[in-house]
C-alpha positions in Angstrom: 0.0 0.0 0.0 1.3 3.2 -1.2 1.2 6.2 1.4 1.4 10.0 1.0 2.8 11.8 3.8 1.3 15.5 3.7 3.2 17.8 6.2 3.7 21.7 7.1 7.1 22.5 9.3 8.6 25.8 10.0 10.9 24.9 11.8 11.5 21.4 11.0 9.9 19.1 13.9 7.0 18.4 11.7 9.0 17.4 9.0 11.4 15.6 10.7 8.5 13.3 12.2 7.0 13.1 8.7 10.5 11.8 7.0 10.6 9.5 10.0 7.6 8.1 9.3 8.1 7.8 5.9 11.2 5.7 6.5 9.6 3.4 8.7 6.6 2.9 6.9 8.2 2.4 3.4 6.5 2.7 0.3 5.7 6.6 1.0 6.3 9.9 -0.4 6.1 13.3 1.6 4.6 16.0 0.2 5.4 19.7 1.3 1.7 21.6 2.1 2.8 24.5 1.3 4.3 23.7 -2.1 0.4 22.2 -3.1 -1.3 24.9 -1.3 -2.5 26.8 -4.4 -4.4 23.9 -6.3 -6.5 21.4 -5.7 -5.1 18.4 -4.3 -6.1 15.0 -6.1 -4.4 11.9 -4.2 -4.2 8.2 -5.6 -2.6 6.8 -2.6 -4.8 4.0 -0.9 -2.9 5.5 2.2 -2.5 9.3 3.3 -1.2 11.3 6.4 -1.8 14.8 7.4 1.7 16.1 9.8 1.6 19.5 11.1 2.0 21.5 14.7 -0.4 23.0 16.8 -1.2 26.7 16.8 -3.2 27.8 19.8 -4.9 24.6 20.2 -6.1 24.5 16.9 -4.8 23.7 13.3 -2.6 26.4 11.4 -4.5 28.4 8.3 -2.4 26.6 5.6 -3.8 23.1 6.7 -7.5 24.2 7.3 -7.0 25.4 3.8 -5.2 22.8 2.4 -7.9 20.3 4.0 -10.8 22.2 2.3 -9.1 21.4 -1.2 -8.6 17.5 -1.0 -10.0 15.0 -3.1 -9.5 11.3 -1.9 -11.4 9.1 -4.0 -9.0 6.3 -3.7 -7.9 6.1 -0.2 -9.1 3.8 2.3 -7.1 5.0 5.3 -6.1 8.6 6.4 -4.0 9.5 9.9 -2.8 12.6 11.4 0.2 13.2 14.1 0.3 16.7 15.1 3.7 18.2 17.2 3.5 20.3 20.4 5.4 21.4 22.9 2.7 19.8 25.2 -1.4 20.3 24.6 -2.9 19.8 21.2 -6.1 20.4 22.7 -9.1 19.6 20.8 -7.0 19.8 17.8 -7.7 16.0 16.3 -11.5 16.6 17.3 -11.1 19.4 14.6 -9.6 17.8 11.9 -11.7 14.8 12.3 -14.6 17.5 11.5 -12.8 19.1 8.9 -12.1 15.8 7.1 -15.9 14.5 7.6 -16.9 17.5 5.3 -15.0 16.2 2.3 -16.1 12.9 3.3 -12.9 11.0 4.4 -12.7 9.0 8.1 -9.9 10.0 9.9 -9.1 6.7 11.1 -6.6 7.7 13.9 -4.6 10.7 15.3 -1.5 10.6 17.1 0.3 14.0 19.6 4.4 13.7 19.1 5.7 15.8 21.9 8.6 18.1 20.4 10.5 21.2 21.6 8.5 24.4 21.7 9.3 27.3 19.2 7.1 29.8 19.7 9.9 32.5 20.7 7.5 35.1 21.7 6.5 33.1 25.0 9.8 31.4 25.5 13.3 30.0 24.1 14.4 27.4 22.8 15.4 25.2 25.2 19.2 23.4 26.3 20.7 20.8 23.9 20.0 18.6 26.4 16.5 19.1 27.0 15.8 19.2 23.6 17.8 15.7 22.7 15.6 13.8 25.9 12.6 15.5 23.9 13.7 14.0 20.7 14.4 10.3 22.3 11.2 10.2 23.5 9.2 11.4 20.2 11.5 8.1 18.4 9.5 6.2 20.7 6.4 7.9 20.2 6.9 8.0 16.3 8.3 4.0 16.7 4.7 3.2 18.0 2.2 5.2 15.7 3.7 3.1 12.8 3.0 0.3 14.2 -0.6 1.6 14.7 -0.5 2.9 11.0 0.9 -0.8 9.9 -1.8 -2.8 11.4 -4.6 -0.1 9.8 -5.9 1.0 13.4 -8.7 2.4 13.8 -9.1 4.6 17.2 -11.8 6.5 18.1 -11.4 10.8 18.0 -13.5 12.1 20.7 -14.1 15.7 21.5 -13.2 15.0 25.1 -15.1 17.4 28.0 -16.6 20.1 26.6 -15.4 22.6 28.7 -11.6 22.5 28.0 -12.4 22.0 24.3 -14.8 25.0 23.9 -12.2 27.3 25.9 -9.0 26.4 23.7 -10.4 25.1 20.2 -13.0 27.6 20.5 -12.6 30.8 22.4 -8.7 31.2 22.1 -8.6 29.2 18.8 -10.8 31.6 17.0 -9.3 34.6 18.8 -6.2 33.3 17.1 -7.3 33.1 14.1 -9.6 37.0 14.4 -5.4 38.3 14.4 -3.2 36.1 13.1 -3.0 37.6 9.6 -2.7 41.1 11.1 -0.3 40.0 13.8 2.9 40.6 11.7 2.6 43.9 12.3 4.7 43.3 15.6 7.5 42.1 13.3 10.4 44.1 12.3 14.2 44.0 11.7 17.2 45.2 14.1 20.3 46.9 12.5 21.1 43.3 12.0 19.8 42.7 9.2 22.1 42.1 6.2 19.1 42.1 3.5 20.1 38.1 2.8 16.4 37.4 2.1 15.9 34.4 3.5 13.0 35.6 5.5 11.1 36.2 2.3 12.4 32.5 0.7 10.8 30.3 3.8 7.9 32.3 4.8 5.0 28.9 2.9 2.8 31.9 2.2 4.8 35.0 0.9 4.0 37.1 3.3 7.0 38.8 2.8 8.5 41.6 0.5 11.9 42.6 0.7 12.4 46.9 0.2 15.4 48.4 0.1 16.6 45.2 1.3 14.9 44.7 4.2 11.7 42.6 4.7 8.2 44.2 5.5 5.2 42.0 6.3 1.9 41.9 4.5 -0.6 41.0 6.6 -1.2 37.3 5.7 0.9 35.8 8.2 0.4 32.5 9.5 2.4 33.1 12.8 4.8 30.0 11.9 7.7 31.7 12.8 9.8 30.3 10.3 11.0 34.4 9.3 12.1 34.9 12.8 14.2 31.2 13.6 15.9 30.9 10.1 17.1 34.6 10.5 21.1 33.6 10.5 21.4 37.6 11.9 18.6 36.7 14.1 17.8 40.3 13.4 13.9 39.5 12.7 11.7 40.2 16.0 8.4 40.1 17.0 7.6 42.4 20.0 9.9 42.9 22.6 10.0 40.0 24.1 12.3 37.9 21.6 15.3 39.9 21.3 18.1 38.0 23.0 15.9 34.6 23.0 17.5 31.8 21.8 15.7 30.6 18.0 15.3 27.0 17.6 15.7 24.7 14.4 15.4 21.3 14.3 18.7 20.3 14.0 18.4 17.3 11.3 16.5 19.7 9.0 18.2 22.1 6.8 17.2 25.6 5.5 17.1 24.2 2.1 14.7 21.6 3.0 12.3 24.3 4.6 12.6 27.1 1.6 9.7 26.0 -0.2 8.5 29.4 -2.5 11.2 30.7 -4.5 
């Protein structure tokens, strides 16, 4: 059985869990999201997978977007492992929904724990930390292909209301009311060299480069991906992030994340 591995990674967790999976599964191919974004997506795999991080509880943009566009008529099983730095909330409950409207089951959904990279909150965290984090998601990643392999079927439930209505809904949708207008908290320090690489790994150009410097259109998708492949790191976002270590996956390159020329 053939399987297609759909991912979106900023950063590189997702798509390191999505290669991994790929390897262990055999017989698969990994598709960027971003790359298929703008056209409707026809798949002939009998087998598909959907890997992408958690935005405030919820899905990110691209993926509800990219969702909306499939056309399975062929496939007879479809997963989804989503990364976090802890809580995916009612995240699966979502896309379980999301799928039902182009009519495909979501047959099972799996939470890989990775290091956080949401540098406005926090930084990144020791090499240490982040090499126990990784250990653990081989064993997590090592048992959801063995799920996959045996065609499990597992139950998504919406889990108690209450949680789920307070962090898919409430802050979920607030998320979404300002994410595309939320770049506006972005700028450059003195930094900045004018490389452009901010503008080549942002999966929805959001980003024009004047005078050699980047400035934000107001489509953002809060991925992050301008700020932690800045090799200056002279991209911010508020106050909060100067002097905050950036984290990248460290087994994915900048050339695997540059998707839009």
């Amino acid at each position: 059985m053939h399987t297609t591995i759909f991912y979106f990674s900023a950063t590189g967790n997702s798509l390191k869990a999505a290669r991994t999976l790929a390897a262990k599964l055999t017989n698969t191919s990994c598709v960027s999201i971003p790359k298929v974004a703008h056209k409707p997506i026809k798949v002939t795999s009998e087998r598909i997978g959907i890997v992408c991080p958690v935005y405030a509880w919820g899905l990110p943009l691209i993926v509800k977007r990219f969702i909306a566009k499939l056309e399975l008529s062929k496939v007879k099983y479809c997963f989804v492992a989503l990364t976090c730095g802890s809580s995916i909330g009612g995240t699966l409950y979502q896309t379980k929904k999301l799928l039902a409207k182009r009519a495909i089951l979501l047959n099972c959904g799996f939470k890989i724990i990775m290091p956080g990279n949401y540098t406005p909150l926090y930084g990144a965290g020791s090499e240490e930390s982040q090499q126990e984090t990784f250990i653990k998601a081989d064993k997590t990643l090592d048992s959801i292909v063995s799920k996959i392999k045996g065609n499990e079927t597992i139950k998504i439930k919406r889990g108690i209301l209450l949680p789920y209505f307070i962090l898919t809904g409430l802050l979920y949708f607030l998320f979404l009311k300002n994410v595309n207008s939320s770049d506006k908290k972005f700028y450059v320090t003195d930094k900045c060299n004018g490389c452009g690489i901010c503008k080549k790994v942002c999966p929805v150009k959001n980003i024009e480069m004047k005078d050699s410097k980047p400035v934000w259109q107001h489509k953002c998708e809060q991925c992050m991906a301008c700020l932690q492949w800045c090799p200056e790191e002279a991209v911010q976002f508020g106050k909060k992030t100067i002097g905050r270590k950036r984290y990248r996956h460290p087994e994915v390159s900048l050339e695997n994340i540059i998707v839009l020329g």
